[in-house]
N, C-alpha and C positions, 0 to 999 in steps of 0.2 A: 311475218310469222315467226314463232320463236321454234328453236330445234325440238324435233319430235324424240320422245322418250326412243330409247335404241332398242332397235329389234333382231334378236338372234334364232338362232334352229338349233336342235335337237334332231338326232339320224340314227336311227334301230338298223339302220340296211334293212330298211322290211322285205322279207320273201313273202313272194305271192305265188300264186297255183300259175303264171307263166315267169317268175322269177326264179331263179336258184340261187341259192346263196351266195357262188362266187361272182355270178352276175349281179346282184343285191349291194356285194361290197364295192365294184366298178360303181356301180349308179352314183353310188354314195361319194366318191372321189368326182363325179362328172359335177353331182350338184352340190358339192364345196365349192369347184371353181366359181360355180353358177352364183352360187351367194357372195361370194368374194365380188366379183362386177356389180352385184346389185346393192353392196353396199351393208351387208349385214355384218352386225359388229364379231359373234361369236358362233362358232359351230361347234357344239359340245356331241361329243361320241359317248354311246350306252356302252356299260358289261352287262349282258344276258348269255345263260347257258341252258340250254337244250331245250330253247323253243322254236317251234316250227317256223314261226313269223318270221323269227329275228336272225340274222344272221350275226349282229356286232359281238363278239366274245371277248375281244383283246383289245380297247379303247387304245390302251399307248401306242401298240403296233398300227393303227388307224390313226392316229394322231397326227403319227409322224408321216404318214402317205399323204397326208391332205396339208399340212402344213409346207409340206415341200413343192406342192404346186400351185397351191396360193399366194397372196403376196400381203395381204393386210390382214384379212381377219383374224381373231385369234382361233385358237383351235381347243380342247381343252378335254375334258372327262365328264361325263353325264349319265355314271358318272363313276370311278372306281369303288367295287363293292371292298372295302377295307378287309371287312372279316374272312374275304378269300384272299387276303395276303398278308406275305411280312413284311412288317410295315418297312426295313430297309430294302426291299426288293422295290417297294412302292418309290421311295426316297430317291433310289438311285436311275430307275427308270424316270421320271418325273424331272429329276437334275439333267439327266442325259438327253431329253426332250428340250427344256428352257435352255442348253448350250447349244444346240444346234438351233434352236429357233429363238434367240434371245427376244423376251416383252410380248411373247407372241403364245404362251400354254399359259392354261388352267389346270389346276389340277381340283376336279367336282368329286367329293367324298360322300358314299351312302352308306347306310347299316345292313339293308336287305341284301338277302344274296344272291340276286337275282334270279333266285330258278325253284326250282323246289325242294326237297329236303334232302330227299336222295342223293343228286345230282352235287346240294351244298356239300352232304357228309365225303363225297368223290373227290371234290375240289379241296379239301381240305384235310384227311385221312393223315396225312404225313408233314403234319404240320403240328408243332406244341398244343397241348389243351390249354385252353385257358376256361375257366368258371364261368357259367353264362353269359350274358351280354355284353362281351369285353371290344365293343366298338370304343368305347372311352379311354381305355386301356392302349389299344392301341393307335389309336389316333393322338395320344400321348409321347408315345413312343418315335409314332413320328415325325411331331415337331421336335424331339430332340435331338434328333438324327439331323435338323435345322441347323440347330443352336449348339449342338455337343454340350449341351450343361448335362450330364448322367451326373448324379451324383459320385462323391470321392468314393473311392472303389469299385466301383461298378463294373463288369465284365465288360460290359459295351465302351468305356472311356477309352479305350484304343483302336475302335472298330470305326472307319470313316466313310458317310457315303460318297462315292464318286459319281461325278466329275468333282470335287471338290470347292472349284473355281465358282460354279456356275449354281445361284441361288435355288432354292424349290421355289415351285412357280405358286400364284395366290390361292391359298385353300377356300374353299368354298364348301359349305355342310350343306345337303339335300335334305329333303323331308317331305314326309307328306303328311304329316300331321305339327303336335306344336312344340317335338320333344327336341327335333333339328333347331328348330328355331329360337330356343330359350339357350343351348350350348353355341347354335354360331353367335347369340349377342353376348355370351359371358365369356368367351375366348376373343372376342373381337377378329369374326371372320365371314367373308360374304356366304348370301343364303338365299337360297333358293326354291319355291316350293314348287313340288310337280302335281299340279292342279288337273293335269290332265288324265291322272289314273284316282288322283286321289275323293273319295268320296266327305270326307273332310273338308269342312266349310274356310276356305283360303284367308280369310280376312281376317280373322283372332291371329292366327300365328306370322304373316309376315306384321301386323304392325304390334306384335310382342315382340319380333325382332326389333324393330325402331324403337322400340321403348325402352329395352335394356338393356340395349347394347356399349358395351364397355368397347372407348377405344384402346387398340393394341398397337404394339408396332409397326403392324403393315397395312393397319387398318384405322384410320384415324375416324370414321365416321361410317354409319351404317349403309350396306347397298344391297338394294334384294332382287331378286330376279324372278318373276311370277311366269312359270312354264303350261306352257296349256295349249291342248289340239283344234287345231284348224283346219278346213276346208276352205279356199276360197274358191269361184270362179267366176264367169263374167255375167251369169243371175243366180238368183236364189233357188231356182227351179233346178238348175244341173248341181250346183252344188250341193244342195240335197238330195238326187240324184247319186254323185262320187261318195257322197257322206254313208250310204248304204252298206259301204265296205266296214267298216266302224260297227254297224247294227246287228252285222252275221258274228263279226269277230267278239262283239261281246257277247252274245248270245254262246257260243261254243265255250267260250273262257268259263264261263259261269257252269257250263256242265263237264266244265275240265277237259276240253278238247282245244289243243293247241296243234292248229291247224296254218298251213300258208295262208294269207291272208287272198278272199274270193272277191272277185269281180263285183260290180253293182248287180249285173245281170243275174249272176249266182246268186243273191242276197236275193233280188226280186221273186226267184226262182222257188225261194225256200218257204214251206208249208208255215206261216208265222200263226200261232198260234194269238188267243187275244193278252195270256198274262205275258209272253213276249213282248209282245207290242208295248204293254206297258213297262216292260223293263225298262226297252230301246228306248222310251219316250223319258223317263226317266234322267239315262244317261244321257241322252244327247241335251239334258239341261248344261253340262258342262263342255259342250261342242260347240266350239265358235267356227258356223258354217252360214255359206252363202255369198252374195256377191261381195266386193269391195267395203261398197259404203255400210252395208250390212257386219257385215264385221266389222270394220273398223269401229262403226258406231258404237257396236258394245263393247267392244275391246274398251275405247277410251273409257267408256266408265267402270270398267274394270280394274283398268289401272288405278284410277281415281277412288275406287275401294280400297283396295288393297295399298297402296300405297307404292306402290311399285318402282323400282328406278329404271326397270329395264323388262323385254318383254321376250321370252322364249319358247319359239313355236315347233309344233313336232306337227307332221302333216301325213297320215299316214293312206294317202291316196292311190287309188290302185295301180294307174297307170302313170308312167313314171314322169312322160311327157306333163302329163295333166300335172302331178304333184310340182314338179318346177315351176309349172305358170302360176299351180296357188302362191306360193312363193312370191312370184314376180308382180302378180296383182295385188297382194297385200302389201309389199313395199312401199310397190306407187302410191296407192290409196295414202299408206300411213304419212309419205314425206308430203303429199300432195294436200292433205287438212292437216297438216302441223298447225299446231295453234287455234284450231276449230273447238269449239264446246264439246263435251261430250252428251249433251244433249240434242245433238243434229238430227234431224230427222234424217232417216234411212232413205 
């Protein structure tokens, strides 16, 4: 059997209605170790600010929690919202991450800011203006904070980030649509699509990314990373089941209620109207839920769409036991038909 394409996670620290946040961020440290044994390549940490769900706000400061008690995986950002920082604040945390954990950070770049407009203009009040959309601008800024090429004169040509010694770790642009994916292939840098919010159809832009992508220095050839939420467990029936968590939480989003994330029972619970129903049914087109071979089986041809070099799963199950095993039974499943069709029957 030839090696199965590498499977990583994605971790919000989801809060749930018996979770709280600083028990959310423990979880999150217990099932890094838990991927680290299982074999998973990368655990990439969110920035989210002031949502009920989420507990992740500080990806670096989380980074280095889980990097320190793991022993392989890497660890990385999933991803840092750029426009809520300066870009050498970004630089020198990031440098200071890769020396203490040398080959072992990513550093995952977004545009959004992860919260809502409010909360953005809070995060960022005391910070330079810059002219609309200046994600380009300053994600410029901080590869040269890399390289120190500022131009001759430049105020910054005597400003250095430290550690000095210790490289920035591999950039990677996020996206949910196909604007990430046209600038990670003309910088020549990995990319990633987050398939799993996005309602944007995933196939045009990661194999836009393989088509135009210019090699660069630290990237000699294109690698994409296709992120997307899963359920699994050991039938179809409970897994659709856990997946009910998923059905309340989109339903609330949609009416702007950023709520802890509720139990299945609670989902079960709730008066579902029929254009509801049709939302959920909707959404859960992009929910890859259900036993092992069931997922797995569409996964594979997923990949096989998209073109994918690696697979990034975000599992946002209510109970926390339960969300480890999906974990642990997608593993298995995925190394256990390595080299299987992706036409296998379920």
């Amino acid at each position: 059997m030839s090696s199965p394409t590498p499977l990583s996670a994605l971790d919000l620290s989801f809060v749930t209605t018996q979770t709280p946040p600083s028990k959310a961020l423990a979880q999150t440290i217990e099932l890094a170790k838990h991927l680290d044994g299982l074999g998973y390549k990368r655990l990439w940490l969110a920035e989210h600010h002031s949502l009920a769900s989420i507990a992740s706000s500080a990806p670096e400061i989380m980074i280095g929690q889980v990097a320190a008690v793991t022993q392989n995986i890497r660890v990385g950002s999933g991803g840092v919202m750029l426009t809520n920082h300066a870009p050498l604040m970004v630089a020198e945390r990031f440098k200071l991450l890769e020396a203490l954990f040398p080959g072992r950070i990513d550093l995952g770049l977004g545009r959004a800011p992860g919260t809502d407009q409010v909360t953005a203009f809070a995060l960022r009040r005391k910070m330079e203006e810059r002219q609309g959309d200046d994600f380009l601008e300053r994600l410029q800024e901080l590869m040269l904070w890399e390289t120190g090429e500022f131009p001759e004169g430049h105020p910054f040509n005597k400003v250095f980030a430290m550690p000095t010694d210790a490289p920035l770790p591999p950039i990677w642009l996020l996206g949910s649509s196909d604007y990430s994916a046209q600038l990670a292939a003309q910088i020549g840098v990995g990319y990633s699509f987050a398939s799993h919010f996005s309602d944007f159809d995933a196939v045009a832009p990661m194999r836009a990314y393989r088509e135009m992508f210019r090699p660069s220095e630290t990237l000699d050839k294109p690698y994409s990373i296709i992120a997307l939420a899963a359920v699994v467990a050991e039938t179809d029936e409970e897994a659709d089941h856990l997946a009910k968590t998923y059905d309340l939480n989109w339903i609330r989003r949609a009416r702007g209620e950023m709520k802890p994330l509720a139990s299945p029972e609670e989902a079960d619970a709730h008066p579902w109207t029929e254009a509801e129903r049709a939302y959920v049914a909707r959404k859960r087109v992009r929910l890859f839920s259900g036993s092992p071979r069931t997922v797995v089986t569409r996964l594979r041809r997923f990949v096989e769409e998209t073109e994918a070099d690696e697979v990034m799963v975000t599992s946002s199950v209510f109970d926390h036991g339960k969300r480890m095993r999906s974990y642990e039974l997608l593993m298995r499943e995925w190394v256990a038909t390595a080299g299987a069709p992706a036409t296998l029957e379920a």
